[in-house]
C-alpha positions as CSV (number, residue, x, y, z in Angstrom):
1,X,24.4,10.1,-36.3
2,X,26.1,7.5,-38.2
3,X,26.3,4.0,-38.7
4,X,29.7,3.9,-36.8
5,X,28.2,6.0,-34.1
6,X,25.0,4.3,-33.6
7,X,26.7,1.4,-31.6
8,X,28.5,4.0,-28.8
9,X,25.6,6.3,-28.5
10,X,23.0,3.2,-27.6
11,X,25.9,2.2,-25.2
12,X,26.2,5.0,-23.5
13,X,22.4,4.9,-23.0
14,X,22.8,1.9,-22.1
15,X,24.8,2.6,-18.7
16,X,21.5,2.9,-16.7
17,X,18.1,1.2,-16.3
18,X,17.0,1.6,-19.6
19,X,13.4,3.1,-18.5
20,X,15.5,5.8,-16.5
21,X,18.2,6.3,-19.5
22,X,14.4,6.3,-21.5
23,X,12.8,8.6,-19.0
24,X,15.4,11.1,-19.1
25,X,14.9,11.5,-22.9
26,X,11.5,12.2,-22.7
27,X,11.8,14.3,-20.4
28,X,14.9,16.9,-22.1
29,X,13.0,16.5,-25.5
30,X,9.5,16.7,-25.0
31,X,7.4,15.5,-28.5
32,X,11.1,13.9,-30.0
33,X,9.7,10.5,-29.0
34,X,7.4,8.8,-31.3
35,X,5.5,5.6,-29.9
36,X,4.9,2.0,-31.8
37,X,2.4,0.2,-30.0
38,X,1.6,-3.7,-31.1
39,X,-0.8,-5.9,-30.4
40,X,1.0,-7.4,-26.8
41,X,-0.6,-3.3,-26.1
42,X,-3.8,-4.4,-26.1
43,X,-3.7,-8.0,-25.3
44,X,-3.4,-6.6,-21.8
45,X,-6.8,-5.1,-21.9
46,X,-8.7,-8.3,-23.0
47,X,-7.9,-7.8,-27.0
48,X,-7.0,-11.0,-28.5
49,X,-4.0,-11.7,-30.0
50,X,-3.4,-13.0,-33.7
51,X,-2.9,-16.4,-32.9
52,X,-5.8,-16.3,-30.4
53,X,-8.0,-15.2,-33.2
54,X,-6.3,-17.8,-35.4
55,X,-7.0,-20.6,-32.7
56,X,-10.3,-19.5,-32.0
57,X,-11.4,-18.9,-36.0
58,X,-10.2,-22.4,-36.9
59,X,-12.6,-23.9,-33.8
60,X,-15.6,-22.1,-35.1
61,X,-14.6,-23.5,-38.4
62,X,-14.4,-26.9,-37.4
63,X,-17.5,-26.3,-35.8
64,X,-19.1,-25.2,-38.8
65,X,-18.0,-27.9,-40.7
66,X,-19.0,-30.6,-38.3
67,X,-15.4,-32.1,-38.3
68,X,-12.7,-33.0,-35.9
69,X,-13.6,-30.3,-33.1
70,X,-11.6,-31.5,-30.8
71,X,-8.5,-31.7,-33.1
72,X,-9.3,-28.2,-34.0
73,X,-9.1,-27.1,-30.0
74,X,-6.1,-29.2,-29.1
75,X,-3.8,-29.2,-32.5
76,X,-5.0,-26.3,-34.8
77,X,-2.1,-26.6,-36.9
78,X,-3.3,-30.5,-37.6
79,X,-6.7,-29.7,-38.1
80,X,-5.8,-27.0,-41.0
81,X,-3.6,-29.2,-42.7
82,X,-6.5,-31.8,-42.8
83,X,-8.8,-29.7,-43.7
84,X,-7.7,-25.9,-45.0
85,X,-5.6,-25.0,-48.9
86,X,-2.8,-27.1,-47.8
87,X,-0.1,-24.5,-46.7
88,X,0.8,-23.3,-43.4
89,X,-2.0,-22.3,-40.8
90,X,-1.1,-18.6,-39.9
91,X,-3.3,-15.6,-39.7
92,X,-3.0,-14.1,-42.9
93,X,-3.5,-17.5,-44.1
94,X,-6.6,-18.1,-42.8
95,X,-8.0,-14.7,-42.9
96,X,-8.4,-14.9,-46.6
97,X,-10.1,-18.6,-46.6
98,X,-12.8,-17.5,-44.6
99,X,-13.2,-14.0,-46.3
100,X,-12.1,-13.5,-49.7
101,X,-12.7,-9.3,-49.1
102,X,-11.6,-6.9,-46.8
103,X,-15.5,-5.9,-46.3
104,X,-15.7,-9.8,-45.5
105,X,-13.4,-9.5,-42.9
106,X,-13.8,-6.6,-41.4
107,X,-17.5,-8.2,-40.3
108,X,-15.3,-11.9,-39.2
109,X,-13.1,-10.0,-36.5
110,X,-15.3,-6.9,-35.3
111,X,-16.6,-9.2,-32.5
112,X,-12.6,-9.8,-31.3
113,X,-11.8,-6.2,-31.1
114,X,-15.1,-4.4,-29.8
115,X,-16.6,-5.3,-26.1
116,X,-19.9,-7.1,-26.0
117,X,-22.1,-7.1,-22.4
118,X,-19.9,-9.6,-20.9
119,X,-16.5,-7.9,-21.5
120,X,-18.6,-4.5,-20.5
121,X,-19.2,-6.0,-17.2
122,X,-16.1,-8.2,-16.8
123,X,-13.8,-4.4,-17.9
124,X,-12.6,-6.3,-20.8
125,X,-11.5,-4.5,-24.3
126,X,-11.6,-1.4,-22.5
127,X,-8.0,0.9,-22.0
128,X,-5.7,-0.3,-19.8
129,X,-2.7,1.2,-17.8
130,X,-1.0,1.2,-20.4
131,X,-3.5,3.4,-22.8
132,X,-4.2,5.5,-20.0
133,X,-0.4,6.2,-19.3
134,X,0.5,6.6,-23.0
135,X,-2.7,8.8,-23.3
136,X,-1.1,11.0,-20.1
137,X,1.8,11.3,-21.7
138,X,0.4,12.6,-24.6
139,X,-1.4,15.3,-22.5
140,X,0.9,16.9,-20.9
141,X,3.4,17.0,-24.6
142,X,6.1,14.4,-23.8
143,X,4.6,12.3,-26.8
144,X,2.7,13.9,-29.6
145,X,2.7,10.7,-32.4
146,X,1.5,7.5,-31.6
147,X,2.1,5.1,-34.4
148,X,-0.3,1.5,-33.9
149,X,-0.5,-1.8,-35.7
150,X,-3.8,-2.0,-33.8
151,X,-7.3,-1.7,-35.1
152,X,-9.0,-1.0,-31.9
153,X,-9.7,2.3,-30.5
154,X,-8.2,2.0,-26.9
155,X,-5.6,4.0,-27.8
156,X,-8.1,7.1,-28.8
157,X,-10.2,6.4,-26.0
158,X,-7.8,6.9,-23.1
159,X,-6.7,9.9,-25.2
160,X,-10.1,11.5,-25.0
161,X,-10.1,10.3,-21.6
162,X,-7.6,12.4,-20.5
163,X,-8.5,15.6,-22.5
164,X,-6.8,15.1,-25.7
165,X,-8.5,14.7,-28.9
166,X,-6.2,13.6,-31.6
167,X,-5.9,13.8,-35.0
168,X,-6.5,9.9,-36.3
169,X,-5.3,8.6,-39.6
170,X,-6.1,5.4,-40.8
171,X,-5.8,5.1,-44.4
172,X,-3.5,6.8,-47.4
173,X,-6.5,8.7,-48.8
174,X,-6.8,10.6,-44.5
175,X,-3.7,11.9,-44.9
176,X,-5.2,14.8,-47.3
177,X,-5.7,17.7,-45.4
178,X,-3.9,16.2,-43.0
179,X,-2.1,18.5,-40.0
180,X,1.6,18.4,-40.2
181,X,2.9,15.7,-37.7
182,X,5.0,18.6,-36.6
183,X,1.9,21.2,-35.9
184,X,-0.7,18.5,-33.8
185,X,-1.0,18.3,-31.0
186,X,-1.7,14.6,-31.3
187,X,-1.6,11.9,-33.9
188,X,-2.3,8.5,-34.0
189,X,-1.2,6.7,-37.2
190,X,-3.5,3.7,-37.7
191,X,-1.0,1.9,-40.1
192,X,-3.4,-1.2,-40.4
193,X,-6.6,0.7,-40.5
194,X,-9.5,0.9,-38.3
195,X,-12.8,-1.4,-37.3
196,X,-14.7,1.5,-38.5
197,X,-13.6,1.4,-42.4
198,X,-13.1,-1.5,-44.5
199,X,-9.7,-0.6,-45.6
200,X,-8.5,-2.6,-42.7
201,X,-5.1,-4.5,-43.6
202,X,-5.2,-7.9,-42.6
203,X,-3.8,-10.9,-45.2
204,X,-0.1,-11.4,-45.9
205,X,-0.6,-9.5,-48.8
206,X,-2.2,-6.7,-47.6
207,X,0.6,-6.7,-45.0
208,X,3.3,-7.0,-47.7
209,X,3.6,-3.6,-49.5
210,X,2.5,-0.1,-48.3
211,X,1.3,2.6,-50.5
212,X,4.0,5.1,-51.6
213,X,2.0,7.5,-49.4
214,X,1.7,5.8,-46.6
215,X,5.1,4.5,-46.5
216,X,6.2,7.9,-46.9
217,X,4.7,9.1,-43.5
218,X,6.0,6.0,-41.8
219,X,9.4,7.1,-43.3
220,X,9.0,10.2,-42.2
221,X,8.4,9.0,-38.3
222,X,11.0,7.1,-38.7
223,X,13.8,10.0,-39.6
224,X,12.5,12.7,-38.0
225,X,11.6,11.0,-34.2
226,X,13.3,9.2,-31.9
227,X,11.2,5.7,-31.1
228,X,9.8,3.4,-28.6
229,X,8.7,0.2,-29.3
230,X,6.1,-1.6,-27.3
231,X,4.6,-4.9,-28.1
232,X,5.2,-5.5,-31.4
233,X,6.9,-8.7,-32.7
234,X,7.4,-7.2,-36.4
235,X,6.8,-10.6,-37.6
236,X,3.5,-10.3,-39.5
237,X,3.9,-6.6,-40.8
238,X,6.2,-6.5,-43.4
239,X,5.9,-3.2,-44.8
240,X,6.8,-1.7,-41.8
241,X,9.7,-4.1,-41.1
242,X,10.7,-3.0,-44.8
243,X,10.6,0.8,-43.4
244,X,12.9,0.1,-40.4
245,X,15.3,-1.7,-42.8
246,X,15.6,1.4,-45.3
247,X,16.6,3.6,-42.5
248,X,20.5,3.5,-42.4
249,X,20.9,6.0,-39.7
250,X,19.2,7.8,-36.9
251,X,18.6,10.4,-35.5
252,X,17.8,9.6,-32.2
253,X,17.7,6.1,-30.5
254,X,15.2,3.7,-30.7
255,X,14.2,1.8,-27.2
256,X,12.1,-1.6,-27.3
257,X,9.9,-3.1,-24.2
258,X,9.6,-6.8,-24.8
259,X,8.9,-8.5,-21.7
260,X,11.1,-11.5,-22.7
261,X,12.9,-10.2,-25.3
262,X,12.8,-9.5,-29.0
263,X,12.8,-12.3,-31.1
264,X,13.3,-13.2,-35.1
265,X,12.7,-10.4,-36.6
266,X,12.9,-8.1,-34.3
267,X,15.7,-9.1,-33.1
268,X,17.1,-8.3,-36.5
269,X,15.4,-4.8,-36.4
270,X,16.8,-4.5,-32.8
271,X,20.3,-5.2,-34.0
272,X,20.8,-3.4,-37.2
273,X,19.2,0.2,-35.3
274,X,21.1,-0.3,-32.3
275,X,18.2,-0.2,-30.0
276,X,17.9,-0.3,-26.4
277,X,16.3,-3.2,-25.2
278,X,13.4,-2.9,-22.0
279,X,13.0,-6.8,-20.5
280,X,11.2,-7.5,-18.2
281,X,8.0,-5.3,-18.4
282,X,4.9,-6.0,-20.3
283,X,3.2,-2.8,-21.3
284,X,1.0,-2.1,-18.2
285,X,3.9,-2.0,-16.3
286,X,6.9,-0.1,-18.6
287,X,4.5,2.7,-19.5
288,X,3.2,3.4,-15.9
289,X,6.4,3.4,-15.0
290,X,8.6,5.1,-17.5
291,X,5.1,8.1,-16.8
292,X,6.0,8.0,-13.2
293,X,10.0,8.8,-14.2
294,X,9.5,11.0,-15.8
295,X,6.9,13.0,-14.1
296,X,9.4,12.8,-10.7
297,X,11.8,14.1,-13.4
298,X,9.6,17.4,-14.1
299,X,8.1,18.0,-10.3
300,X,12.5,18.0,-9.8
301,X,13.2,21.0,-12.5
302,X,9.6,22.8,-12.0
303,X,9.0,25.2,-9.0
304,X,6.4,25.6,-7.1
305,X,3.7,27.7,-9.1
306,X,2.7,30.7,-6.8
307,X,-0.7,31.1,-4.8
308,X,-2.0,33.2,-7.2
309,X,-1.1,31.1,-10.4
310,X,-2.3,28.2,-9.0
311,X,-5.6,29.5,-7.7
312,X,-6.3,31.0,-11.5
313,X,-5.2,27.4,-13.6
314,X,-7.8,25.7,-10.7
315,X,-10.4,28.4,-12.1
316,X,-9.6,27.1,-15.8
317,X,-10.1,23.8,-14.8
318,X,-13.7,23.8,-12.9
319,X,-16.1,24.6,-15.3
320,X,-14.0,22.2,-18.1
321,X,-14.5,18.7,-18.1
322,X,-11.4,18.3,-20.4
323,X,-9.6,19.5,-17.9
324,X,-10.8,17.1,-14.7
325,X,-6.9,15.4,-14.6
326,X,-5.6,19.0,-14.6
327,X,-7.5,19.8,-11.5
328,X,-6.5,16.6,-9.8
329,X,-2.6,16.6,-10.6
330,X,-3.2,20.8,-9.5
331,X,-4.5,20.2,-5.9
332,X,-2.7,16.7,-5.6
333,X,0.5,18.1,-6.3
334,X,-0.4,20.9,-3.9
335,X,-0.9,18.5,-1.1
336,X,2.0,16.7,-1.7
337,X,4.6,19.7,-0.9
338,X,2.7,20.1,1.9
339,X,2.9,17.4,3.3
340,X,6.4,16.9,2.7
341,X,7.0,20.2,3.9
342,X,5.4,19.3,7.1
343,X,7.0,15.9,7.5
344,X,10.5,18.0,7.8
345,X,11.8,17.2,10.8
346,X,14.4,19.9,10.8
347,X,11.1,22.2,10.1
348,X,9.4,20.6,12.4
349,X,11.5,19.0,15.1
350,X,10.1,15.8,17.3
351,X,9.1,17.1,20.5
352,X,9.0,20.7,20.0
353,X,7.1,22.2,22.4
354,X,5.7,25.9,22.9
355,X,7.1,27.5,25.7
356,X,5.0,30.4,25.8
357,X,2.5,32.8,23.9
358,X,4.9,34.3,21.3
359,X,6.3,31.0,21.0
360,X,3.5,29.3,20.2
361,X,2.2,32.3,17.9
362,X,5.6,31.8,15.7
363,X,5.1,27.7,15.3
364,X,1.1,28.0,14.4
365,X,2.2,30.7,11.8
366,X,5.1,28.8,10.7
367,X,2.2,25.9,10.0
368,X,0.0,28.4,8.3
369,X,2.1,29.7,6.1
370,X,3.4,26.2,4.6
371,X,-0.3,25.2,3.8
372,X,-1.4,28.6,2.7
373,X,-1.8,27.7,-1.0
374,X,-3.4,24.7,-0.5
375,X,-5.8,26.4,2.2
376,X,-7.2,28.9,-0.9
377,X,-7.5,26.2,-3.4
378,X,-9.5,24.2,-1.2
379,X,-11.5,27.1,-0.8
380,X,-12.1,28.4,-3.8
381,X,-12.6,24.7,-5.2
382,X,-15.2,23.8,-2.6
383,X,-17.4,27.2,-3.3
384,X,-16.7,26.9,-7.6
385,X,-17.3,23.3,-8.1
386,X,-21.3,23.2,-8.5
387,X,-22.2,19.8,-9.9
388,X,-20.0,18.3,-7.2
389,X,-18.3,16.0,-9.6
390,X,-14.6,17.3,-7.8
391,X,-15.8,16.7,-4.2
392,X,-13.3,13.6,-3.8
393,X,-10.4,15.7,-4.6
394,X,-11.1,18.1,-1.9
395,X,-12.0,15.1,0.6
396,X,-8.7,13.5,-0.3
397,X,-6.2,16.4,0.1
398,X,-8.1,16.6,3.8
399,X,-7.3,12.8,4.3
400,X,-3.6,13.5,3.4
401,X,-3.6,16.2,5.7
402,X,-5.7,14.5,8.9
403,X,-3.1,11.7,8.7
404,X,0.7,13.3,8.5
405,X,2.8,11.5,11.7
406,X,3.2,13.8,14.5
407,X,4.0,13.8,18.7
408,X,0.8,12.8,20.4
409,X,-0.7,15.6,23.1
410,X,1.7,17.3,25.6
411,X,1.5,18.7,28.9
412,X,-0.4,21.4,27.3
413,X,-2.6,19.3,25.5
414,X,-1.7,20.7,22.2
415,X,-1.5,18.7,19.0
416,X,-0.4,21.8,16.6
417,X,1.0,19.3,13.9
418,X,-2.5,18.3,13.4
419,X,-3.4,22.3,12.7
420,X,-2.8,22.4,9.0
421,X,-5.8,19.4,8.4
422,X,-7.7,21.9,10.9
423,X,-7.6,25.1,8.8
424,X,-8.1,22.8,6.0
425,X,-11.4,21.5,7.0
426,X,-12.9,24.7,8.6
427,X,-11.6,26.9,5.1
428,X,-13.2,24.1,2.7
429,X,-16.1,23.4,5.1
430,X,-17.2,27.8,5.6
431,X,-16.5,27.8,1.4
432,X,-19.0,25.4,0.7
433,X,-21.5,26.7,3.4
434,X,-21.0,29.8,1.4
435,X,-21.6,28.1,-1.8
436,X,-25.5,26.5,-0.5
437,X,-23.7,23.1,-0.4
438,X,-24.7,21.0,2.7
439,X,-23.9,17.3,0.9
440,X,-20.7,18.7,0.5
441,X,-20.0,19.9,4.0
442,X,-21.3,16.5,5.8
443,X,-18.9,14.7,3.1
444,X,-15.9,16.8,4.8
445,X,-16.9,16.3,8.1
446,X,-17.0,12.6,7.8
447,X,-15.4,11.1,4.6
448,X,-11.4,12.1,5.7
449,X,-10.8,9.3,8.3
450,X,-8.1,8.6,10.3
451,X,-5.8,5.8,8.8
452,X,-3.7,4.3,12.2
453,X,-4.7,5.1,15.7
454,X,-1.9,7.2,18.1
455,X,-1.4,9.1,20.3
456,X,-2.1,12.1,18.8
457,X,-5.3,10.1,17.1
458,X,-8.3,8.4,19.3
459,X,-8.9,6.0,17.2
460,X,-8.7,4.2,13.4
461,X,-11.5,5.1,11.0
462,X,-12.4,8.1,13.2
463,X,-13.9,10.9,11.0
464,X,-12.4,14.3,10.9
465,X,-15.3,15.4,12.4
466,X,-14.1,14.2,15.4
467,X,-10.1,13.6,15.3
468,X,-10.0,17.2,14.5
469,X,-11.8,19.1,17.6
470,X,-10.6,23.2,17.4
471,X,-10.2,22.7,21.5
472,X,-8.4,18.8,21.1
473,X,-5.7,20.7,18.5
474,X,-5.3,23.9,19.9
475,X,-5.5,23.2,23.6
476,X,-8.1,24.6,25.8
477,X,-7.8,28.3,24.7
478,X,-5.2,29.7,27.0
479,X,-2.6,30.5,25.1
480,X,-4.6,31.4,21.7
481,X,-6.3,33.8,24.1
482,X,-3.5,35.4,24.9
483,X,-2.6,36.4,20.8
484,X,-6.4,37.1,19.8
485,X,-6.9,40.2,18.9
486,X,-9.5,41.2,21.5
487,X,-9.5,38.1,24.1
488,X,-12.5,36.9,25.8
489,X,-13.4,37.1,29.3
490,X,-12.3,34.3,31.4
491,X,-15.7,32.6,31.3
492,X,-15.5,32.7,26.8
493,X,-12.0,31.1,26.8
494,X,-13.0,28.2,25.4
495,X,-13.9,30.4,22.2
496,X,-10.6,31.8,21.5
497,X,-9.8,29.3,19.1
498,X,-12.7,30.0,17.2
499,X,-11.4,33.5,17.0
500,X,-7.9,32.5,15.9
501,X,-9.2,30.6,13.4
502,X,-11.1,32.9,11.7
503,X,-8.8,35.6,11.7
504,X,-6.1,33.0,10.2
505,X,-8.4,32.3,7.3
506,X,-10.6,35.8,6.5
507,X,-8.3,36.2,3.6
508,X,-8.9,32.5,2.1
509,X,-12.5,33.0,2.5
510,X,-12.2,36.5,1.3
511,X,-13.1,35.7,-2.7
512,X,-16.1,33.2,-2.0
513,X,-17.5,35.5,0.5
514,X,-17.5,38.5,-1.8
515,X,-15.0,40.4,0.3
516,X,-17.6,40.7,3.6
517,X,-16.9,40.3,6.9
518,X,-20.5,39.8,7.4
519,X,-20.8,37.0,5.1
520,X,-17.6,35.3,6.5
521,X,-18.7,35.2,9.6
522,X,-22.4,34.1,9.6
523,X,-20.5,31.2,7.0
524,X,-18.2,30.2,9.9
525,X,-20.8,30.4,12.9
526,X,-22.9,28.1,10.4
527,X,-19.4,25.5,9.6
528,X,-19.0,25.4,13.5
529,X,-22.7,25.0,14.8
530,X,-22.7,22.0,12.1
531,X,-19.9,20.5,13.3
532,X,-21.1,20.3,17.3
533,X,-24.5,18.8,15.3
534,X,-22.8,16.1,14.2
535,X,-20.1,15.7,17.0
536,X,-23.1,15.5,19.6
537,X,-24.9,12.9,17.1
538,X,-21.7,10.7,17.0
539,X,-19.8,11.4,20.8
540,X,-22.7,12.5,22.3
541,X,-20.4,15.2,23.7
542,X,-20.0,18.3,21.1
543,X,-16.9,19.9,22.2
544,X,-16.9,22.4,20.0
545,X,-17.5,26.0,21.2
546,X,-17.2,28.8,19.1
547,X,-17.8,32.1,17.9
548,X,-21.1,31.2,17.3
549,X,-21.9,31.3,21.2
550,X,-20.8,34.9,22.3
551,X,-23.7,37.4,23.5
552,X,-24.0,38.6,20.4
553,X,-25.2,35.6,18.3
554,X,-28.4,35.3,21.0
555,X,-31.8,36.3,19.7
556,X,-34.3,38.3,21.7
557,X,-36.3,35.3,22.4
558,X,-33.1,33.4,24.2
559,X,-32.4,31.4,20.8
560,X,-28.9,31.2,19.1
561,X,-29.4,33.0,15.8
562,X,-27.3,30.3,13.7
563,X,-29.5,27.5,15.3
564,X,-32.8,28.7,14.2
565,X,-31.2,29.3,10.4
566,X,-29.9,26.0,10.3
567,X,-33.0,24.3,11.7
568,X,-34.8,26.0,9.1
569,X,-33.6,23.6,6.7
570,X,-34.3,20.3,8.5
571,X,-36.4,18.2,6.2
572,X,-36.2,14.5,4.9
573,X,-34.7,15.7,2.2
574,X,-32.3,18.5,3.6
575,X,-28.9,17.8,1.3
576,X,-27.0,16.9,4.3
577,X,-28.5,13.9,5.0
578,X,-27.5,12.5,1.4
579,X,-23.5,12.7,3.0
580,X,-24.6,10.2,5.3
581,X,-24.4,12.9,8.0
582,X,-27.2,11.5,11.2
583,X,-27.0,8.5,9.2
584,X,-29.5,9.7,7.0
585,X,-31.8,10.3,9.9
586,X,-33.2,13.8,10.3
587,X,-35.2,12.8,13.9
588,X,-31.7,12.4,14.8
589,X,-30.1,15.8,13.8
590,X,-33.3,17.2,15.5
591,X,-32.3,15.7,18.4
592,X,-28.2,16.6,18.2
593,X,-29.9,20.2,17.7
594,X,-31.5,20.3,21.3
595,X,-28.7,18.7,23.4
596,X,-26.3,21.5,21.6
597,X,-28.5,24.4,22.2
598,X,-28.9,22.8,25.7
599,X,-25.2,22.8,26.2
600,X,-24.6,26.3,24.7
601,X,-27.1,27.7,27.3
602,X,-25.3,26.1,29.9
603,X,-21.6,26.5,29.0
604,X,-22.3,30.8,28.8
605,X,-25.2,31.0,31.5
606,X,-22.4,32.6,33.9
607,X,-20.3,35.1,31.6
608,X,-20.1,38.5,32.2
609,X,-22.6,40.2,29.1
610,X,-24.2,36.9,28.5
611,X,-26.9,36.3,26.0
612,X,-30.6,37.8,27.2
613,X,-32.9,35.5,28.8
């Protein structure tokens, strides 16, 4: 690009929002960009800025001295003519007053940068948005050189945060051995230094002339990347303004956030590069935001990954800590195209209704098929994830799925839209009975709530536990009975459900249970015999009859076989009870326990091959 072209290209960039013109080239030339980040990136997150460190040093001054405190709080500028060398006050200025060496100053300003107990506990001189959006755009390769004027480590933090750990230079004499810029991954170009050395540049003078090395890799930014500019007022740093002003032409355009405008001499830098100008935004809101664009920009041009692929980057993730905003963007991303997928109304049309048998077969499937990768990551997540440390993830793809709108309950008292969050719940909930995790069960049964009460939804803040009852969502067994494979006797109707269900999901729960129809089942008695536990302790009516009650779960001695399994495990400190489940009671599960098995005696006493007595 030449000079003469500079003006048009920026122009043309120019014809939209600049964050979306921005967004658009980070997103069609992933690791072109190059970020700048000043110190209004930091000031954000509780890090003084120069002239607050000025203010502030020339009060503990006057302090020290014993003169004209007030003066020094109210007119700094006064005070250091009264009392400093005699020339201006600025930060350079006074920087080399009060410490004549860099090892000097390094010890005067550590406090300003680095959080004590109080900032710890207010969430002061921590990252911000902003760091933890740049560091996200690092991570997923949109950004791979992050050039700072800053000598704290928010920037590296965040990027650790998110999985990334970069390669840091801080001085001329890191950049042997250095990895090319082009061949990192990540690089952060501490052009002033760091706290953690004393080569830290500070003073005027220190500001005033780079090293021929370090210059050079600035140069070298500079040429080869296009740049974005974030809260810098290139009025301090003249070295770097000294690099912009050697560059004649571009390569690729320069955008610069300053929330209300740049000014001096960045204006001047602004002017002679053509860049675009962001106002308007301060950093924690043009980073978040120019991620967000950019992001909607790749979900656009990326399909869906298949079951399969998805299923295997979920088994990556897991076991890798590194990887924790992998599995979150993974299953959230996941829940969103279900969700909009069910929210179709020319999918799903308002008020459609199932005539009959086949009918109803073809709608249930339609819903089981939209959800069906999302039904085997939830699966495989709940039995995999050991420690626990993903359970929110699972418990909030089940909130998005407990709350999509839909009709309320028709003649037929079906509420089929309602029948995704339902396979949801029972796949996760047999998974991580599979898996020997109880506190992770009782978390899916009562975390996911129900956000605004309708028709189709008793009641706000009603646990899933309860909104989502097999018999409230499917109807009362009727129809399902009529497309199980074997149906039940007129007596076991209520059971059918149970019976659709599990043959809908014997392929999700296939892996965790090793392929066995055994283990799948006794998993699913144990979900469902749970679930009337806690329905009973909370309704006082468990509504939930399933598989778990046919002839063949009875015991010689007249005692369902899942009942005295789970019972076995009632203790104060049975796992369950640390979700909150019997509010933390066991005398109370004891006591959901006998009015179930009651029930269950009752509800099958009169069915053709019923249990022994």
């Amino acid at each position: 690009m030449t000079e003469r072209d500079r003006p048009t290209a920026a122009a043309a960039v120019r014809g939209l929002d600049p964050v979306v013109s921005l967004a658009m080239c980070v997103h069609a030339g992933p690791g072109v960009y190059a970020l700048l980040l000043g110190a209004g990136m930091s000031r954000e997150a509780g890090v003084p800025t120069g002239w607050e460190i000025v203010t502030d040093l020339v009060h503990r001054a006057a302090v020290a001295r014993g003169a004209d405190e007030e003066l020094a709080v109210t007119d700094p500028e006064s005070w250091w003519s009264r009392h400093g060398d005699g020339g201006p006050l600025g930060y350079s200025a006074l920087l080399e007053a009060l410490g004549n060496t860099p090892a000097a100053r390094h010890k005067l300003l550590r406090g300003y940068f680095e959080p004590d107990g109080e900032d710890r506990q207010d969430g002061l001189k921590r990252p911000g948005a902003a760091h933890h959006a740049v560091a996200r755009l690092v991570a997923r390769g949109w950004v791979r050189v992050v050039l700072t004027t800053n000598f704290d480590r928010l920037t590296e933090q965040a990027l650790e945060a998110a999985g990334v750990q970069p390669q840091v230079v801080h001085s001329p004499g890191s950049l042997l051995g250095m990895t090319p810029l082009a061949h990192a991954r990540a690089t952060v170009v501490k052009l002033h230094g760091d706290l953690t050395d004393l080569e830290a540049r500070n003073t005027e003078r220190e500001l005033g002339e780079y090293p021929a090395a370090w210059a050079g890799l600035v140069d070298q930014v500079l040429e080869e990347y296009g740049l974005i500019v974030c809260g810098w007022s290139a009025q301090w740093d003249q070295a770097l303004a000294a690099c912009f002003e050697r560059r004649a032409t571009r390569r690729y355009p320069v955008f610069w956030a300053a929330p209300h405008g740049p000014r001096g001499k960045a204006a001047e830098l602004v002017a002679r590069h053509g860049a675009v100008v962001v106002r308007g935004l301060t950093a924690k809101e043009f980073f978040p935001g120019l991620l967000a664009r950019v992001e909607a920009l790749e979900h656009l041009t990326q399909p869906a990954p298949t079951r399969e692929l998805s299923v295997a980057r979920l088994k990556r993730a897991l076991p890798d800590p590194v990887r924790r905003i992998d599995l979150h963007e993974l299953v959230d991303a996941e829940a969103s195209r279900v969700v909009e997928r069910l929210s179709d109304d020319g999918r799903y049309p308002p008020g459609e209704r199932a005539a009959d048998p086949e009918a109803y077969r073809e709608l249930l499937e339609r819903y089981r098929s939209d959800c069906d990768t999302l039904l085997h990551l939830l699966a495989v997540g709940a039995f995999h994830d050991e420690a626990g440390v993903h359970a929110r993830v699972w418990v909030r793809a089940l909130q998005r799925l407990l709350n999509i709108p839909g009709d309320g309950g028709d003649e037929q008292d079906l509420r089929p839209h309602l029948y995704p969050a339902l396979l949801a719940l029972s796949a996760a909930g047999s998974a991580a009975v599979l898996a020997g995790r109880d506190d992770l069960l009782g978390r899916l049964l009562l975390e996911p709530v129900v956000a605004q009460p309708s028709a189709s939804r008793r009641a706000a803040n009603e646990p899933a536990v309860l909104a989502l009852c097999a018999g409230d969502v499917l109807g009362g067994g009727e129809l399902l009975n009529a497309l199980v494979a074997e149906p039940h006797p007129p007596a076991l109707v209520q059971t059918s459900h149970s019976t659709w269900l599990r043959e809908r999901l014997r392929d999700v729960l296939a892996e965790p249970a090793a392929d066995s129809d055994r283990a799948i089942s006794d998993a699913f008695d144990c979900f469902e015999y749970l679930t009337a536990l806690l329905q009973a302790d909370l309704s006082q009516t468990p509504v939930t009859a399933g598989e778990f009650t046919l002839p063949d779960r009875w015991d010689g001695d007249g005692r369902l076989r899942v009942a005295a399994r789970v019972q076995a495990r009632f203790s104060d400190g049975w796992a369950m009870l640390r979700s909150g489940a019997f509010d933390g009671d066991i005398q109370r599960a004891h006591t959901a326990a006998a009015v179930v098995d009651v029930l269950c005696a009752e509800r099958y006493e009169g069915a053709e091959g019923q249990r022994p007595l």
